[in-house]
N, C-alpha and C positions, 0 to 999 in steps of 0.2 A: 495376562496381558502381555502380547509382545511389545520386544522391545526394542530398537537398532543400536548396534554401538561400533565404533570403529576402530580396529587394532591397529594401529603402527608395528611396523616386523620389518625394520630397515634392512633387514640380510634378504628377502625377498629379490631376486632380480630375474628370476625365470619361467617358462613354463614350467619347468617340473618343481619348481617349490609353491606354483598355483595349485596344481595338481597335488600334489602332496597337501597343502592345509587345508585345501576344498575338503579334499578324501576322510582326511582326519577329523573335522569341525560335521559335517551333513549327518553322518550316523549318530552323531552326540541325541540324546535324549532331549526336548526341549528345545535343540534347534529348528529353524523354517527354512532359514540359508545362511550361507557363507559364501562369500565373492570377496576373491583377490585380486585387489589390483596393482598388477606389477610395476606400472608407472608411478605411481602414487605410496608404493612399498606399504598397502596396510589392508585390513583384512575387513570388511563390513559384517556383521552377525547380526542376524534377527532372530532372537531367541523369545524363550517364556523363560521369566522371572523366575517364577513358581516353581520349575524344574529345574534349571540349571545356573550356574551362577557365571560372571565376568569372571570370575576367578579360575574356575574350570576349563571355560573357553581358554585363556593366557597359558596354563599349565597344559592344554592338549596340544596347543600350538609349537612349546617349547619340547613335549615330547616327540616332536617328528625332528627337532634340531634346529628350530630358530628361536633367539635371544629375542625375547619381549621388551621392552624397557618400562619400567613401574613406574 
């Protein structure tokens, strides 16, 4: 069952940090999308439960270099 959820990533301010989490989040197993939106500083995902988790998505976000807040 998919799911939507949406990240806050307050260091977001540019095209290339869009670019960078799109790039990082799409190839994830389990994802369907990821949309950043730079005005908004936060990341939408529509994932399957059943493959991947919120926690997964937050840690792939933080390995390209932005601070999640928990």
């Amino acid at each position: 069952m998919a799911t939507t959820d949406t990240i806050s990533v307050p260091e977001i301010h540019c095209g290339h940090c869009k670019a960078s989490i799109e790039g990082a989040l799409q190839p994830v197993a389990g994802v369907t999308s990821a949309e950043v939106d730079v005005e908004s500083t936060s990341v939408t995902v529509t994932y399957d439960e059943s493959v991947v988790t919120r926690d997964t998505l937050v840690s792939t976000i933080e390995e390209q270099g932005y601070e999640v807040p928990r």
